[in-house]
C-alpha positions as a LaTeX table, in Angstrom:
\begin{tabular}{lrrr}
\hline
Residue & $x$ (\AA) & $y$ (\AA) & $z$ (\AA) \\
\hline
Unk1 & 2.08 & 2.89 & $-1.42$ \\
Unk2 & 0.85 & 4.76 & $-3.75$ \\
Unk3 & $-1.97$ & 7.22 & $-3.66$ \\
Unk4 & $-5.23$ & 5.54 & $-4.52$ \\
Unk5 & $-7.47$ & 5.01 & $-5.02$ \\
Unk6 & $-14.20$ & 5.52 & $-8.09$ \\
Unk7 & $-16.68$ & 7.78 & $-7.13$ \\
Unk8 & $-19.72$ & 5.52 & $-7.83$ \\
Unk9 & $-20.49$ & 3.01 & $-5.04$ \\
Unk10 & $-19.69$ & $-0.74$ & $-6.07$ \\
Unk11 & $-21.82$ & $-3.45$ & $-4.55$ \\
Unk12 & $-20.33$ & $-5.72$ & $-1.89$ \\
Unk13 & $-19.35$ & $-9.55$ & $-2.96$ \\
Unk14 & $-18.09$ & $-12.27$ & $-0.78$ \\
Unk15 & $-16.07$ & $-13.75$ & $-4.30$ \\
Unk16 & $-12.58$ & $-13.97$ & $-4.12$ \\
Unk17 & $-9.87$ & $-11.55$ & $-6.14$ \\
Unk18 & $-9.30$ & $-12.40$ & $-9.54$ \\
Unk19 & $-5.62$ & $-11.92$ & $-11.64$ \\
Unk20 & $-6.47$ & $-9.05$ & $-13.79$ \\
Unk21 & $-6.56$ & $-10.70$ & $-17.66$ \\
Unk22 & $-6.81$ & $-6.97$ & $-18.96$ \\
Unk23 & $-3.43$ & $-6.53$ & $-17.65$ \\
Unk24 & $-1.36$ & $-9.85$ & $-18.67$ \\
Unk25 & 0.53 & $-8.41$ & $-21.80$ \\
Unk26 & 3.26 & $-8.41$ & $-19.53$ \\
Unk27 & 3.29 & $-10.15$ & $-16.75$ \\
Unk28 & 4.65 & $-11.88$ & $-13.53$ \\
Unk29 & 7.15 & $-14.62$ & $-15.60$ \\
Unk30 & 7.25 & $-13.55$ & $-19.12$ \\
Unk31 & 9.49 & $-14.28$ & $-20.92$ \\
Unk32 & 12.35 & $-11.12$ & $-21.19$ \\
Unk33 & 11.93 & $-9.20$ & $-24.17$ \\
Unk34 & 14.14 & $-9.56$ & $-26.87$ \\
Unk35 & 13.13 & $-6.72$ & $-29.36$ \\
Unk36 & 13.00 & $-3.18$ & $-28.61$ \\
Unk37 & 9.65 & $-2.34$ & $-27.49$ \\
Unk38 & 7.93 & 0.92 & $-27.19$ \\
Unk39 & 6.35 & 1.09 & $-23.66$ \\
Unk40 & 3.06 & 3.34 & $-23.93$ \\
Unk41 & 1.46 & 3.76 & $-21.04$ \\
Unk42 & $-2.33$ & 2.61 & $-21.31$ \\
Unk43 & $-5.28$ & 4.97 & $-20.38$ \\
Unk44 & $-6.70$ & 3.23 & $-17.53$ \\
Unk45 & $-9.49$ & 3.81 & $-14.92$ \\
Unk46 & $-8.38$ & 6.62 & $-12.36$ \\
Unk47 & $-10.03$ & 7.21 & $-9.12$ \\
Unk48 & $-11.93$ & 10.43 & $-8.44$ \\
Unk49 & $-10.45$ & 10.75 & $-5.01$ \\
Unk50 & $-6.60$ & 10.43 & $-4.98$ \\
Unk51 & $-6.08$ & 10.06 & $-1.31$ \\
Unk52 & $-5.91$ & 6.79 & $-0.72$ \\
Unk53 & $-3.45$ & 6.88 & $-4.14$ \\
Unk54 & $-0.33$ & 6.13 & $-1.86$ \\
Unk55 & $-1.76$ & 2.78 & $-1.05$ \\
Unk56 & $-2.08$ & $-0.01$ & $-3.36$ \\
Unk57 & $-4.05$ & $-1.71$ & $-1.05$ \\
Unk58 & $-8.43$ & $-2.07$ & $-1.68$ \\
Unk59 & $-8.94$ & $-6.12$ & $-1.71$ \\
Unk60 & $-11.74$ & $-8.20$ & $-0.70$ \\
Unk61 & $-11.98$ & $-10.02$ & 2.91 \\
Unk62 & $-12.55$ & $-13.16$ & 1.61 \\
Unk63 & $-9.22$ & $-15.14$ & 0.89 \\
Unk64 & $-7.06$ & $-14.63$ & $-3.05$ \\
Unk65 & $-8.27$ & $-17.31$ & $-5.82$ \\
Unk66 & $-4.78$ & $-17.25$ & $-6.88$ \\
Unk67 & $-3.90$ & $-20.55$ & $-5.45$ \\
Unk68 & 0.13 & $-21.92$ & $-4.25$ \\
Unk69 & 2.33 & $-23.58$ & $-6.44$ \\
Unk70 & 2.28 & $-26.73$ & $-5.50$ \\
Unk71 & 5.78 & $-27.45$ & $-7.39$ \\
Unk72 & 7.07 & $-24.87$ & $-4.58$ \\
Unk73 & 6.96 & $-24.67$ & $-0.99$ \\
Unk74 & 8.21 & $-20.93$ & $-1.53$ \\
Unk75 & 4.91 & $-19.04$ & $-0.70$ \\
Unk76 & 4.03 & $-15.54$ & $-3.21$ \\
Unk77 & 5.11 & $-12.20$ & $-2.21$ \\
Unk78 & 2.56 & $-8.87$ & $-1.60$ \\
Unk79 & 3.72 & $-5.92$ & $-0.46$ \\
Unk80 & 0.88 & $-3.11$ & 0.67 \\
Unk81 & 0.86 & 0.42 & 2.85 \\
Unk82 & $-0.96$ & 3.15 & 4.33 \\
Unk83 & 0.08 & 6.77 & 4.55 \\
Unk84 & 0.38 & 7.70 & 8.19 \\
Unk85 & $-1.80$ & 11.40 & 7.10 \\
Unk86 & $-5.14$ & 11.62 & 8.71 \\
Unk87 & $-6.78$ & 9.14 & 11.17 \\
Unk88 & $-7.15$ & 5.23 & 9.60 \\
Unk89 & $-11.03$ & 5.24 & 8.95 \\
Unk90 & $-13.49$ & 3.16 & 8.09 \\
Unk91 & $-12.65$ & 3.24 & 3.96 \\
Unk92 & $-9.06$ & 1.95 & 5.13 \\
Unk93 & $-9.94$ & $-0.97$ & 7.26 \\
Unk94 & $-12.46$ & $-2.28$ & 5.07 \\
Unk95 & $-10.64$ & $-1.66$ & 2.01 \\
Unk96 & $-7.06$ & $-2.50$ & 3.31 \\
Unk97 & $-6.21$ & $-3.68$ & 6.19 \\
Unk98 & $-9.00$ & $-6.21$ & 7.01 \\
Unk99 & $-8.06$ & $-7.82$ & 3.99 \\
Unk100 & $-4.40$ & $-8.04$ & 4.79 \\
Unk101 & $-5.40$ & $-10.42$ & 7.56 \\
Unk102 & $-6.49$ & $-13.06$ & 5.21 \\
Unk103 & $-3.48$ & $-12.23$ & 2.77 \\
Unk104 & $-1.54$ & $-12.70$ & 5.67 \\
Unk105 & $-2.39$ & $-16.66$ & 5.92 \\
Unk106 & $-1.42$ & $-17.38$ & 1.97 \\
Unk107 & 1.23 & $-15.10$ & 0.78 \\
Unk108 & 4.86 & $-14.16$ & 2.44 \\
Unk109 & 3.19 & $-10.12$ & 3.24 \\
Unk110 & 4.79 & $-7.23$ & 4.06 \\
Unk111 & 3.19 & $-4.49$ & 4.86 \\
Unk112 & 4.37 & $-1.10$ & 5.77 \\
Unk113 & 3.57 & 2.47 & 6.66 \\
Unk114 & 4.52 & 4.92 & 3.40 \\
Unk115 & 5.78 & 8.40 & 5.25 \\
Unk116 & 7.93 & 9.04 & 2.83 \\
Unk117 & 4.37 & 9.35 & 0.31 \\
Unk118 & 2.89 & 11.30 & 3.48 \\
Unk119 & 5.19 & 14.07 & 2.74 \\
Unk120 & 4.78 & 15.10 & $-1.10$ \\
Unk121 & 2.31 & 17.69 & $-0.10$ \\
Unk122 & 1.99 & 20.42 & 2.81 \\
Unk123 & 2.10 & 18.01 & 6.14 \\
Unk124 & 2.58 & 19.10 & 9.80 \\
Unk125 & 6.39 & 18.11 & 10.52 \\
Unk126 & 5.29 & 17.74 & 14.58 \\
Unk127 & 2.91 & 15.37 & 14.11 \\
Unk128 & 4.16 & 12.78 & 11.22 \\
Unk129 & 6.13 & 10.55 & 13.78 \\
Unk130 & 3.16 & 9.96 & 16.07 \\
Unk131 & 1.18 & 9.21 & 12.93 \\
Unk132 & 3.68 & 6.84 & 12.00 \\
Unk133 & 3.37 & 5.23 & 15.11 \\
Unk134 & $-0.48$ & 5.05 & 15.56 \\
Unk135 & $-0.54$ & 3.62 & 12.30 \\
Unk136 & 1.72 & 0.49 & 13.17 \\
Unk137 & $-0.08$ & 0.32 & 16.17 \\
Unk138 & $-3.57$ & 0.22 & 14.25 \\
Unk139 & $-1.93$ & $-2.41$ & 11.78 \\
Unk140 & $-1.20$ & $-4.84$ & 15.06 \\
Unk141 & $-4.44$ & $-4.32$ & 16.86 \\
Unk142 & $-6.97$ & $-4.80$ & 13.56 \\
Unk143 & $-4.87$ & $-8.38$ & 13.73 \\
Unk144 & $-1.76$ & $-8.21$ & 11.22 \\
Unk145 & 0.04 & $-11.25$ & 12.85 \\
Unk146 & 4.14 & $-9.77$ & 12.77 \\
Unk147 & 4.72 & $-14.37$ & 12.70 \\
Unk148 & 3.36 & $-14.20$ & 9.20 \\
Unk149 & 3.95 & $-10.36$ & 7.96 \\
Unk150 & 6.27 & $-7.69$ & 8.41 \\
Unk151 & 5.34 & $-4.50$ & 9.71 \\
Unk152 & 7.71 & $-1.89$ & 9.02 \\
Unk153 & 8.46 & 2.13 & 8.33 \\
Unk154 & 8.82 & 2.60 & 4.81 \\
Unk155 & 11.76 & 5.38 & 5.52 \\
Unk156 & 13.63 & 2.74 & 7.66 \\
Unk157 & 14.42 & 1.02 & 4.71 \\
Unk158 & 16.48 & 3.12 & 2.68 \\
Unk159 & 16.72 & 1.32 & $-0.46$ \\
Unk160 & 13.32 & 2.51 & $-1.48$ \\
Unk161 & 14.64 & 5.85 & $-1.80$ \\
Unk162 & 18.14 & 4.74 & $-3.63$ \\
Unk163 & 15.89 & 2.74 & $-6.24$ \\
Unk164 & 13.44 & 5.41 & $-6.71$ \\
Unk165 & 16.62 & 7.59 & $-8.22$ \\
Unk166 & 17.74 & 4.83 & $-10.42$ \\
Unk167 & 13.95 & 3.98 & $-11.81$ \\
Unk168 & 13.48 & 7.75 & $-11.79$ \\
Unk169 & 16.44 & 8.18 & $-14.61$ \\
Unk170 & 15.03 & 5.67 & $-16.85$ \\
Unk171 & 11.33 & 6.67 & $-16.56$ \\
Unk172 & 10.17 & 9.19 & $-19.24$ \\
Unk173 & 8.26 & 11.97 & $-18.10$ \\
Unk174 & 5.79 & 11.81 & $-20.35$ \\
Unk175 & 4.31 & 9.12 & $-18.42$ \\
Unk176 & 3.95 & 10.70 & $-15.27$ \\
Unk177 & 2.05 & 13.71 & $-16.90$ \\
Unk178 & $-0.27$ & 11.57 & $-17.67$ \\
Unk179 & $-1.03$ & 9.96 & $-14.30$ \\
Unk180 & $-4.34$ & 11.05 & $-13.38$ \\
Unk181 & $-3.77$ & 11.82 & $-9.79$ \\
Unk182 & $-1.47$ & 14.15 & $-10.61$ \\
Unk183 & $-3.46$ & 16.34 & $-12.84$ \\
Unk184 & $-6.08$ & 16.05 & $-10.17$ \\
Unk185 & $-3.50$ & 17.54 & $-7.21$ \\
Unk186 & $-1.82$ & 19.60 & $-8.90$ \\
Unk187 & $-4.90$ & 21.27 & $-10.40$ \\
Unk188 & $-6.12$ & 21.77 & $-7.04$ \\
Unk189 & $-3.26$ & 23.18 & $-5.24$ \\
Unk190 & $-2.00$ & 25.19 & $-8.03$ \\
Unk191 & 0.93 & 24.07 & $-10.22$ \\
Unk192 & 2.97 & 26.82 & $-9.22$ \\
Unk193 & 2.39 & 25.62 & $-5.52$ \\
Unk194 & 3.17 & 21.89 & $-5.81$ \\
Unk195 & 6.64 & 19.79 & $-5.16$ \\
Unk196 & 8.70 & 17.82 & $-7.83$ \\
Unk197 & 7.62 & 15.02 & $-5.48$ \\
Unk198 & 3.51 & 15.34 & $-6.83$ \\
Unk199 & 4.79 & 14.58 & $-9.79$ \\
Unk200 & 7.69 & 11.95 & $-9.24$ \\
Unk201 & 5.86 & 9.77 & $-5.94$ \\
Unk202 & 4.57 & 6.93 & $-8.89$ \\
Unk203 & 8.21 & 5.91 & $-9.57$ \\
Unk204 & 8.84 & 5.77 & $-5.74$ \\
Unk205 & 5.52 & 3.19 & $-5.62$ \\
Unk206 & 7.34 & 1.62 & $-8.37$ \\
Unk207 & 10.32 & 1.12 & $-5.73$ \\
Unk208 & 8.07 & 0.35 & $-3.27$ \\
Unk209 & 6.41 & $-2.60$ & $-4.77$ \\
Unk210 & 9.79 & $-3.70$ & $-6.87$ \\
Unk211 & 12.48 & $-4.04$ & $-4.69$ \\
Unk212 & 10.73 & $-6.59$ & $-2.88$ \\
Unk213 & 10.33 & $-9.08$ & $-6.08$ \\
Unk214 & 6.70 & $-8.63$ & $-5.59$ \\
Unk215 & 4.37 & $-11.05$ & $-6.95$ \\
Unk216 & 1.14 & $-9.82$ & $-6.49$ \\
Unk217 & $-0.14$ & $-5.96$ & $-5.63$ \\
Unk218 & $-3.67$ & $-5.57$ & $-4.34$ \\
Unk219 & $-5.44$ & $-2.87$ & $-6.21$ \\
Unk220 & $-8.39$ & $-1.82$ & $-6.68$ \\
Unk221 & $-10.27$ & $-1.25$ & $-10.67$ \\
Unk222 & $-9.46$ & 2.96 & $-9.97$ \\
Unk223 & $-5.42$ & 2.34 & $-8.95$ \\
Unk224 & $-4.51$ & 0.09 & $-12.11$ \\
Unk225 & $-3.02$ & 3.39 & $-13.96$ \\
Unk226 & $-0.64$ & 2.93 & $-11.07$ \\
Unk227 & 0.21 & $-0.22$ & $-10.83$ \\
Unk228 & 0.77 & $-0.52$ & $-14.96$ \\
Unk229 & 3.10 & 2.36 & $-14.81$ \\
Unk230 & 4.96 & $-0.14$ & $-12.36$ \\
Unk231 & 4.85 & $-2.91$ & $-14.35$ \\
Unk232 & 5.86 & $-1.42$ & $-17.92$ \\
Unk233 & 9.07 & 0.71 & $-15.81$ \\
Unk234 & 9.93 & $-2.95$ & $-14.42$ \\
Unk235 & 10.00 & $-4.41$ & $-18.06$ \\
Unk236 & 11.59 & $-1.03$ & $-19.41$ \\
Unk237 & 14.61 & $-1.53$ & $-17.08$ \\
Unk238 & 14.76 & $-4.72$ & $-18.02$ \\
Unk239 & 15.18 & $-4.86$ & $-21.23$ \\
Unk240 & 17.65 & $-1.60$ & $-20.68$ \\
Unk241 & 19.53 & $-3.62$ & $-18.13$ \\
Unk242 & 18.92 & $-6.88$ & $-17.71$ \\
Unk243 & 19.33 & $-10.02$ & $-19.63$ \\
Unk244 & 22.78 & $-10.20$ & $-21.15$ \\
Unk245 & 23.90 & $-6.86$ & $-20.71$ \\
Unk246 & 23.76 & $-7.31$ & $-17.09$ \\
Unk247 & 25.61 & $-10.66$ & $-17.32$ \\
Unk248 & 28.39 & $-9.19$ & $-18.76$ \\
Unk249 & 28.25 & $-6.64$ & $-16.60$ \\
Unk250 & 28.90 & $-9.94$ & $-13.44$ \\
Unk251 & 25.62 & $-10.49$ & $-12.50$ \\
Unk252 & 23.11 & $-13.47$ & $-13.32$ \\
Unk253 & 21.26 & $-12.36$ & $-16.34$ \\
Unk254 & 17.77 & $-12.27$ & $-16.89$ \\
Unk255 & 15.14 & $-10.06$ & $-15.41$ \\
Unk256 & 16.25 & $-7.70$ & $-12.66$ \\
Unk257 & 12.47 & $-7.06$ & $-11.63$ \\
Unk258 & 9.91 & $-9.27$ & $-11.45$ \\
Unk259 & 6.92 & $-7.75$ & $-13.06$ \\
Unk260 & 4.18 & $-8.15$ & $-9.96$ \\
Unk261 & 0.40 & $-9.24$ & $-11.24$ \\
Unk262 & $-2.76$ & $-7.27$ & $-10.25$ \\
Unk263 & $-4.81$ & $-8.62$ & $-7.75$ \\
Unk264 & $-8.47$ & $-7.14$ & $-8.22$ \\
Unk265 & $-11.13$ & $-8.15$ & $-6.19$ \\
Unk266 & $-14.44$ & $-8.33$ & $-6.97$ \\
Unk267 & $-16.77$ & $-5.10$ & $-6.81$ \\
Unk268 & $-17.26$ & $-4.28$ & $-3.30$ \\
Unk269 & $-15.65$ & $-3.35$ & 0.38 \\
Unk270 & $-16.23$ & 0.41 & $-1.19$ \\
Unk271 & $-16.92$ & 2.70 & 1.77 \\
Unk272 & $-18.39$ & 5.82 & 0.74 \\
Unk273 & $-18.51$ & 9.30 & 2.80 \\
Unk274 & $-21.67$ & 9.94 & 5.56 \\
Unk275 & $-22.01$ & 13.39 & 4.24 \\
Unk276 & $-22.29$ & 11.95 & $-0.16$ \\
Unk277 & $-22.85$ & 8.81 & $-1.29$ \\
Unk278 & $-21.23$ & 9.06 & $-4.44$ \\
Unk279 & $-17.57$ & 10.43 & $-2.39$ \\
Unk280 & $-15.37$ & 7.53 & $-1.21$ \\
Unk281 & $-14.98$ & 8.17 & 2.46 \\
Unk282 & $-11.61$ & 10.01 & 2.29 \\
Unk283 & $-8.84$ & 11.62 & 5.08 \\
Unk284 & $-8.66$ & 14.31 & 2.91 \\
Unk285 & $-12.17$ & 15.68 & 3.49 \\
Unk286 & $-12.77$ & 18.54 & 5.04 \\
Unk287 & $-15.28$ & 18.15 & 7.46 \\
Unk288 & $-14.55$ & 14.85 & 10.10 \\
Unk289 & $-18.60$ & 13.98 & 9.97 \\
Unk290 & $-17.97$ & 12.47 & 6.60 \\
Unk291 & $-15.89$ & 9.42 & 8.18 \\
Unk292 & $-15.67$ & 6.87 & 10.75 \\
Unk293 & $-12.09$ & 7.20 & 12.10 \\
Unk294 & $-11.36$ & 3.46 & 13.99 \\
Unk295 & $-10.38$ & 5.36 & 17.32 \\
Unk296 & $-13.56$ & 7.14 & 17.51 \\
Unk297 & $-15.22$ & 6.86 & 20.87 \\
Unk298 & $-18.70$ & 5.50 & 21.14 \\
Unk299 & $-20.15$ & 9.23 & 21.37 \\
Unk300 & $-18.40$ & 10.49 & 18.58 \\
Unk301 & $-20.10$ & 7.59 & 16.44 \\
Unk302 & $-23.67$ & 7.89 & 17.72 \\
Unk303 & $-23.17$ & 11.67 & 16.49 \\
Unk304 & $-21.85$ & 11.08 & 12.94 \\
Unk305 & $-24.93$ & 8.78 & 12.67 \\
Unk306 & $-27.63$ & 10.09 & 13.98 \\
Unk307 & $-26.04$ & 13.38 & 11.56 \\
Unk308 & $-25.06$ & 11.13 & 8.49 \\
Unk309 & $-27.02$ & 11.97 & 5.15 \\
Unk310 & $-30.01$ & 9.41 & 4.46 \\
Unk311 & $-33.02$ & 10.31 & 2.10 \\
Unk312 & $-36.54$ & 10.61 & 1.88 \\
Unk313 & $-37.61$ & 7.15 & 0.55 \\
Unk314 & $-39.78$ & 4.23 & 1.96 \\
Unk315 & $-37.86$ & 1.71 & 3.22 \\
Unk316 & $-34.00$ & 1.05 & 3.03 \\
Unk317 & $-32.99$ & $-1.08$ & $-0.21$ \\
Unk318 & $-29.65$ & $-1.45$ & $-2.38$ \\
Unk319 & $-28.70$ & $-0.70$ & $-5.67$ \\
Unk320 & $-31.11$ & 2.21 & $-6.36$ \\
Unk321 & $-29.31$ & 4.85 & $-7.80$ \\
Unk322 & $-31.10$ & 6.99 & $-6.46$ \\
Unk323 & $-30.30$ & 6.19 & $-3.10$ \\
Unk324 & $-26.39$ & 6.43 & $-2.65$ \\
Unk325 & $-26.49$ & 7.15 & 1.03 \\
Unk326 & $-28.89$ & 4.15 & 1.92 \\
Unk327 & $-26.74$ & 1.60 & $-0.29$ \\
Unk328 & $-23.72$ & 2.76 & 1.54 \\
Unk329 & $-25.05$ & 2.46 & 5.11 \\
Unk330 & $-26.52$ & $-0.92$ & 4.73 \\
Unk331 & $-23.09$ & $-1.86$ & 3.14 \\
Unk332 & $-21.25$ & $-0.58$ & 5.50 \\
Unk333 & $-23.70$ & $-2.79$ & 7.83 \\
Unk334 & $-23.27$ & $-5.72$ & 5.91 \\
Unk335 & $-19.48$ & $-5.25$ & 6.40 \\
Unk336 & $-19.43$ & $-5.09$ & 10.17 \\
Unk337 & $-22.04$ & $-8.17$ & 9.99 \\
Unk338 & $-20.21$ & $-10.68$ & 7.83 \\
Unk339 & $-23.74$ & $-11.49$ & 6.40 \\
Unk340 & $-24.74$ & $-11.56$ & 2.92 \\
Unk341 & $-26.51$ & $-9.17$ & 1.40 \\
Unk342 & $-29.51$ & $-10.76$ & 0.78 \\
Unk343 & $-29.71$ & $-11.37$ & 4.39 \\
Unk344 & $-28.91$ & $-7.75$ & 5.62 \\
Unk345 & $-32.06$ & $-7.00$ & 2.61 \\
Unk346 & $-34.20$ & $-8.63$ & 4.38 \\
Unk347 & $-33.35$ & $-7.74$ & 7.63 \\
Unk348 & $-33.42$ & $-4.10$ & 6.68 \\
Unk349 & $-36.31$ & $-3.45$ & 3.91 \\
Unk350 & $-39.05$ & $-3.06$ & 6.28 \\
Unk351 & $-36.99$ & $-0.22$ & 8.83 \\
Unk352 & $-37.03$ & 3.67 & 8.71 \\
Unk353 & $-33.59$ & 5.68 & 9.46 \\
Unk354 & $-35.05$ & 5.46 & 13.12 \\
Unk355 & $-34.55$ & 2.41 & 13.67 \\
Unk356 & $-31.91$ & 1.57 & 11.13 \\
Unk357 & $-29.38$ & 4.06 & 12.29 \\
Unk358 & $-28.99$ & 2.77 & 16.23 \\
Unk359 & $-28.85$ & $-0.71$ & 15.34 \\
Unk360 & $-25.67$ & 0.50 & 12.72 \\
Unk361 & $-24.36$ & 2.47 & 15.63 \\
Unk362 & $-24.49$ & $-0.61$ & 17.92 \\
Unk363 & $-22.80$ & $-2.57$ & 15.34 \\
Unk364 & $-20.04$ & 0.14 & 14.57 \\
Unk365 & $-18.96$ & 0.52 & 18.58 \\
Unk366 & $-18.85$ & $-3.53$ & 19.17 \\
Unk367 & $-17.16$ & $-3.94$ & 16.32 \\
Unk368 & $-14.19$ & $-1.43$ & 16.86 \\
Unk369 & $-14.48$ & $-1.43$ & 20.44 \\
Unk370 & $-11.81$ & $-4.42$ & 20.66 \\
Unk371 & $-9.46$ & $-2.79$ & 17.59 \\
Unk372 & $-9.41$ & 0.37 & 20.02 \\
Unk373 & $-8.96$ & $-1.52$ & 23.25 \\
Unk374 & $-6.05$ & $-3.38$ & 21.16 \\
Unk375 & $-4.39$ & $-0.09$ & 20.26 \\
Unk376 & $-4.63$ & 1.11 & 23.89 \\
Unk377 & $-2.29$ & $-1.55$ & 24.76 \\
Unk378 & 0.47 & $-1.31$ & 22.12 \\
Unk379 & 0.56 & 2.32 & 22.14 \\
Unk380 & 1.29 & 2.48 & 25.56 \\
Unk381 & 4.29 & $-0.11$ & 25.13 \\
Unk382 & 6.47 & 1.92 & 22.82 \\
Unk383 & 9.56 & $-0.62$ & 23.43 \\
Unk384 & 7.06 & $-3.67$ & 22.06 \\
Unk385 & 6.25 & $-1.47$ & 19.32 \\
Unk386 & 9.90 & $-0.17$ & 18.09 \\
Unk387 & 10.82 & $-3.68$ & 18.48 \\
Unk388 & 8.40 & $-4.78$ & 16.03 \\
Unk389 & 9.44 & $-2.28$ & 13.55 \\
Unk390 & 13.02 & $-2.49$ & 13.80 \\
Unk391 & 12.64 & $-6.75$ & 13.32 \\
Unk392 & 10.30 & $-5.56$ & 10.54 \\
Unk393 & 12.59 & $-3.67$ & 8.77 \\
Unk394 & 15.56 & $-5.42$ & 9.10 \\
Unk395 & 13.34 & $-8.46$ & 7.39 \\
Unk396 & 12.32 & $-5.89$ & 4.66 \\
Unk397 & 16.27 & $-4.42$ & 4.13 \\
Unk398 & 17.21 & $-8.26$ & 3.60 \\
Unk399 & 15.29 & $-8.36$ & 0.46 \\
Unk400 & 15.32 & $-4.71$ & $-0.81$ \\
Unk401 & 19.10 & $-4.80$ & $-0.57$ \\
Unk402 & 19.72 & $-7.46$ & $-2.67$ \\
Unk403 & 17.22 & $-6.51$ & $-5.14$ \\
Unk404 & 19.18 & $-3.10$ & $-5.23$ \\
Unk405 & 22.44 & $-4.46$ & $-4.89$ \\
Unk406 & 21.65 & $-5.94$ & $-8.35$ \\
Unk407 & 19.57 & $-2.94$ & $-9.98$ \\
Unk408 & 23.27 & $-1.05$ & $-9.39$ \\
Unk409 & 25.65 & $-3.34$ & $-10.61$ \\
Unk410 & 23.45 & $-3.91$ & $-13.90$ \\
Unk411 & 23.41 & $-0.11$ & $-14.47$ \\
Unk412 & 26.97 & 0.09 & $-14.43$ \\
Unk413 & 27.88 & 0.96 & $-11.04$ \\
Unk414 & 30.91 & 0.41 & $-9.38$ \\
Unk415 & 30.08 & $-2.13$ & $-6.39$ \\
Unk416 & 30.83 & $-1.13$ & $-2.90$ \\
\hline
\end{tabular}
């Protein structure tokens, strides 16, 4: 859902997210604003590497501190996606999706696959509906439950593109050329050589995480630029729109957004390139050796590790700065482990790379060998799968077309 996504390493926690406080000047159930406001858009932390951008998604695997209501029955909403570009690596799971199957047990969760993101720079046309489809099928078999979450296609819901045209007419562009990713891109690629779409794809996240009423967005300390442009365009439009202007206009009054709150988790579940330490691992990157993609076969993994980048040192230890590469590969241990990281410490002071690396290879094939059995399965049943999208999506529509249904008729539009 957005592009995401801080190029130093952030040590792993088992704490639970936390509301973000530097972020509560407006949000989920303030009161609607009365006075004009101006809405500046606040300088915020931006991520180095802007892949992951399209995806709101990096919280921890341990479950939300943001407990129910317990005056309501009516569970929270989150809403979260990953761009079907690239192969789903080890960054993504641990950062994403693993989480979503503890988000999955608290909050009403949908989750979905953002092609329409996938496609705002150069793509190959042949190959973006099988991506679509391995990346469901990933979603199912890393243990998304479709009982508790929806699993859909992000284009098979078409109101995400109608409300991206509304929000897009009352967002100023000022904001968006100051979105950090977008600097980034289009400094790379060449402004001359970059879509509209670079520039516009925030407001679309906006309609991505809106139109469902969202209460919550899991993000990580680099995508809150994105996420506040979300939440000052939902309080912009409603203040435009909403309140008594849209009750005279025959709807209910008051907010027609809800402005969602950050969920941040605590530093950690950061998975940083084989090939740098100080690089998020990242689809983008050039050279495959610098990932773990979850369908790699046991071979392919013993190679990327026995090739990864280590150092020189005595010992393995974490949180020298000096040693990027070894805090990443016992992290990434302490990850597939579930240990703590005093335990994997102790464990691990005393080995060389030798004898460090096979035990990490060990641990990487037993832990994805079941996610890639998993996928065997549901890829092979395309009916199951299309089934589960279509129920998905039809689940998602419900909400997203009410939620636009009332975005038109408070802008003035004439209803069908």
């Amino acid at each position: 859902m957005g592009r995401a996504v801080l190029s130093h390493l952030l040590t792993l926690s088992n704490s639970s997210p936390r509301l973000a406080s530097s972020m509560s000047c407006c949000g989920y159930g303030s009161k609607y604003r009365k006075q004009p406001v101006s809405f500046p858009l606040r300088r915020l932390v931006g991520g180095r590497n802007s892949e992951d951008f399209r995806c709101i998604c990096s919280v921890s695997h341990s479950e939300p501190a943001v407990a129910e209501s317990s005056s309501s029955s009516e569970k929270k909403r989150i809403v979260s996606g990953v761009q079907p570009t690239g192969s789903i690596h080890l960054g993504n799971y641990f950062g994403a999706i693993r989480n979503w199957i503890s988000l999955q047990n608290t909050y009403d969760t949908l989750f979905f696959i953002v092609d329409l993101h996938a496609i705002t720079l150069p793509y190959d046309a042949q190959k973006l509906a099988k991506s679509t489809r391995d990346t469901a099928a990933i979603y199912l078999a890393c243990g998304v439950d479709t009982s508790k979450a929806s699993v859909f296609v992000q284009s098979h819901v078409r109101a995400h593109v109608e409300l991206m045209w509304l929000l897009s007419c009352a967002t100023p562009v000022g904001w968006l050329n100051r979105m950090i990713q977008f600097k980034e891109k289009s400094r790379k690629e060449g402004v001359e050589n970059v879509g509209v779409a670079l520039l516009t794809y925030p407001v679309l996240m906006a309609s991505d995480i809106l139109l469902y009423q969202s209460d919550f967005v899991p993000v990580g300390e680099d995508q809150k630029q994105h996420l506040e442009l979300t939440r000052e365009l939902a309080e912009r439009v409603n203040y435009l729109y909403g309140g008594k202007k849209w009750k005279k206009m025959g709807g209910r009054g008051g907010a027609i957004f809800k402005v969602p709150e950050p969920l941040i988790p605590p530093a950690g579940a950061r998975v940083m390139s084989l090939t740098d330490g100080l690089s998020k691992m990242s689809k983008s990157a050039p050279s495959d050796q610098s990932r773990i993609n979850l369908l790699d076969p046991k071979d392919v993994i013993t190679n990327k590790i026995k090739r990864c980048k280590t150092d020189s040192f005595p010992g393995l230890e974490f949180d020298n700065p000096e040693r990027p590469e070894c805090n990443n590969l016992l992290s990434i241990y302490q990850l597939l482990s579930g240990r703590t990281k005093e335990e994997i410490a102790e464990e691990c002071q005393g080995m060389n790379w030798g004898t460090f690396k096979p035990l990490l290879t060990d641990a990487l094939v037993d832990h994805l060998h079941p996610i890639q059995v998993r996928y065997q399965e549901i890829i092979s049943d395309s009916a199951y799968l299309d089934r589960i999208l279509a129920e998905g999506a039809a689940k998602a529509s419900d909400i997203a077309d009410a939620t636009l249904n009332n975005a038109y008729q408070a802008m003035g539009f004439l209803q069908r």
